[in-house]
C-alpha positions in Angstrom: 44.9 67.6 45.1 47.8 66.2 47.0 48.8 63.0 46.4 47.4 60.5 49.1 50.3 59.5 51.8 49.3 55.3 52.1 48.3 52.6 49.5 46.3 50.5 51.4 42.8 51.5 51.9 42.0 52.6 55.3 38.6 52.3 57.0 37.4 55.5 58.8 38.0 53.9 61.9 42.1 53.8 61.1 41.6 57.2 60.0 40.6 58.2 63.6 43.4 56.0 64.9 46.1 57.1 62.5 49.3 59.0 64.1 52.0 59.3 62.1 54.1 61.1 65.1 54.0 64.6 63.0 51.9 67.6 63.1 50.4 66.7 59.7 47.0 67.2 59.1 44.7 64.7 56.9 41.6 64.3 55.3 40.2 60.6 54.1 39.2 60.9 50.4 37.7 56.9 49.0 39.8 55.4 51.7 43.2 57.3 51.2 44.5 59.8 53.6 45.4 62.9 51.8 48.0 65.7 53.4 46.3 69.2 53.9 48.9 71.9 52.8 48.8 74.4 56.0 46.6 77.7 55.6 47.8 81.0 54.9 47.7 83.1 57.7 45.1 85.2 55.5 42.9 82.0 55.3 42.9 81.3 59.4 42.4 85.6 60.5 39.0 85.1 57.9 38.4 81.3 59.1 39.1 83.2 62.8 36.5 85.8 62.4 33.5 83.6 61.0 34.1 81.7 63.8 33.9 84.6 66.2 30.9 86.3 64.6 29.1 82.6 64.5 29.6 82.6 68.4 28.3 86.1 68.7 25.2 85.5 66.8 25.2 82.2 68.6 25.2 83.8 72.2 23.1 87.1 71.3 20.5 84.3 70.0 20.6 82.5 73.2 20.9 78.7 71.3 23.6 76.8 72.5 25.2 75.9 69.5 28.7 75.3 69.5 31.1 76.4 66.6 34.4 74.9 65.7 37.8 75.3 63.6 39.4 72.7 61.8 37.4 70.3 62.9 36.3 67.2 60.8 33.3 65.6 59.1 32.4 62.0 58.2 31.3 62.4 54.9 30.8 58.5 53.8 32.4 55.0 54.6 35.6 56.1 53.9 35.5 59.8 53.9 36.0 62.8 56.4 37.0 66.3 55.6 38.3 68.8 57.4 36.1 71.6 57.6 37.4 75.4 58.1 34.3 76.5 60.4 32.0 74.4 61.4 28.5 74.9 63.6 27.1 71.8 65.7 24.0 71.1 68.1 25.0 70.1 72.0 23.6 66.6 71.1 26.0 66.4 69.1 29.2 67.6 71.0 27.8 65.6 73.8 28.3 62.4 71.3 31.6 62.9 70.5 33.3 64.9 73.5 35.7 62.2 74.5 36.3 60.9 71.0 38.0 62.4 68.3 36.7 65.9 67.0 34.8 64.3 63.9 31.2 65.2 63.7 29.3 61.5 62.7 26.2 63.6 61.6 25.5 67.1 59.6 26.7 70.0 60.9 23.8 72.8 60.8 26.3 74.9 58.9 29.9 74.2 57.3 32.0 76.7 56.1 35.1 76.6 53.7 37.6 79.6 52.7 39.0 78.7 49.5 42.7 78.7 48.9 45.0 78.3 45.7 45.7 75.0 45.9 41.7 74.2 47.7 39.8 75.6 44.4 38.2 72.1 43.3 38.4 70.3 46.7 35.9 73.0 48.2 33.9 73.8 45.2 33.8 70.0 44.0 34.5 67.7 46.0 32.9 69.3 49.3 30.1 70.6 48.0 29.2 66.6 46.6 30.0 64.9 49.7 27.9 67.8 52.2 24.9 67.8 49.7 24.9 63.4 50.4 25.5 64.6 53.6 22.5 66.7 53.6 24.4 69.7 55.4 21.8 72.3 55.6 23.7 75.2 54.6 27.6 75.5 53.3 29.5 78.2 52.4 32.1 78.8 50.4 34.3 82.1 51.2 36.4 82.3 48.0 38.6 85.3 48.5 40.8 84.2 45.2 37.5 85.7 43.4 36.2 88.3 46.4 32.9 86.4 46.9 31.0 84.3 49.1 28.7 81.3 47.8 26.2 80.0 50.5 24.6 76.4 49.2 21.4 75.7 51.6 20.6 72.0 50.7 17.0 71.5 49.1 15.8 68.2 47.7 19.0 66.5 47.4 21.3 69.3 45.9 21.8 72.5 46.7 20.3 75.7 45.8 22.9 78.2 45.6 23.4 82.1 46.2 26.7 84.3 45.2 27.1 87.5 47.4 29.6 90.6 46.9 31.0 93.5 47.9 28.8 95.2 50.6 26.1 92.8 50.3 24.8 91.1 53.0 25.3 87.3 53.6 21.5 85.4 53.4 21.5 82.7 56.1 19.2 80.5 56.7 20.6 79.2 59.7 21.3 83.1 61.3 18.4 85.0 59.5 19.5 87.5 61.2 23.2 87.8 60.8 24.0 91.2 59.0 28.1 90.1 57.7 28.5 91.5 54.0 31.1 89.9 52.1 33.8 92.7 52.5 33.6 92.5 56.5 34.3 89.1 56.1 37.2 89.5 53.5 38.8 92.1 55.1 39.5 89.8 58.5 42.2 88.8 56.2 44.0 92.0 56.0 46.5 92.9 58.6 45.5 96.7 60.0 
């Protein structure tokens, strides 16, 4: 983890407030902002393509779901993450559309692609503070080890599924969705 940028313990609502006139990204870990090192491109072209086959499925399904990149969470009093994907109700972008792109309740579906220096954060960390959450469904696209782990959130923890290769992904929130793990993977690769 990167070392936290402050010593004083901010509340979430000086997290929201926080500029500190750069470009610099942050999540809010126990009260301490922490620097996000900036993706690969690899990372964004996959983080890209989830998002544009979530809207696909999202507009062939006729919800009205909205899906987002690099868009934050409240996880706790003093917590937010930054999530790579992430899929919301319009209650819920009707909430926050003038305030700062922080969803205050669980996104139907979260999604994080795992990156060197991300390994514990996403695996750990993220999976903890979505499960209290109660996210319904997280996954974790992990193309350091070519696989895809989708958690779906059942009695407090979550019950998890790994996919590979040319297998299909198993949503619960797209039962439908037909994205195998090399489609998704392969976004990453430059033609």
């Amino acid at each position: 983890m990167i070392p936290s940028t402050t010593a004083a313990l901010l509340s979430f609502e000086d997290y929201i407030a926080y500029d500190d006139g750069t470009e610099n990204r942050y999540e809010l870990a126990d009260g301490e902002l922490v620097a996000m090192t900036p993706p690969t491109f690899r990372h964004m072209l996959i983080a890209k393509f989830i998002e544009q086959c979530l809207d696909a499925e999202i507009a062939r399904l006729g919800l009205g779901w909205f899906c987002f990149r690099e868009a934050g969470v409240r996880t706790g009093v003093r917590k937010s993450r930054l999530t790579d994907v992430y899929v919301l109700t319009p209650e819920q972008v009707g909430e926050l559309v003038n305030r700062a792109a922080i969803a205050q309740t669980p996104p139907l579906l979260a999604v994080e692609v795992v990156s060197p220096d991300s390994i514990t954060r996403d695996y750990r960390y993220k999976r903890t503070e979505y499960a209290a959450l109660e996210i319904p469904e997280y996954w974790i696209v992990d193309p350091l080890e070519s696989k895809v782990t989708v958690l779906t959130f059942n009695e407090g923890l979550y019950d998890e599924a790994v996919f590979f290769g040319d297998q299909l992904l198993v949503s619960p929130t797209f039962p439908e969705l037909s994205l195998s793990v090399e489609q998704i993977l392969a976004a990453g690769n430059l033609p």
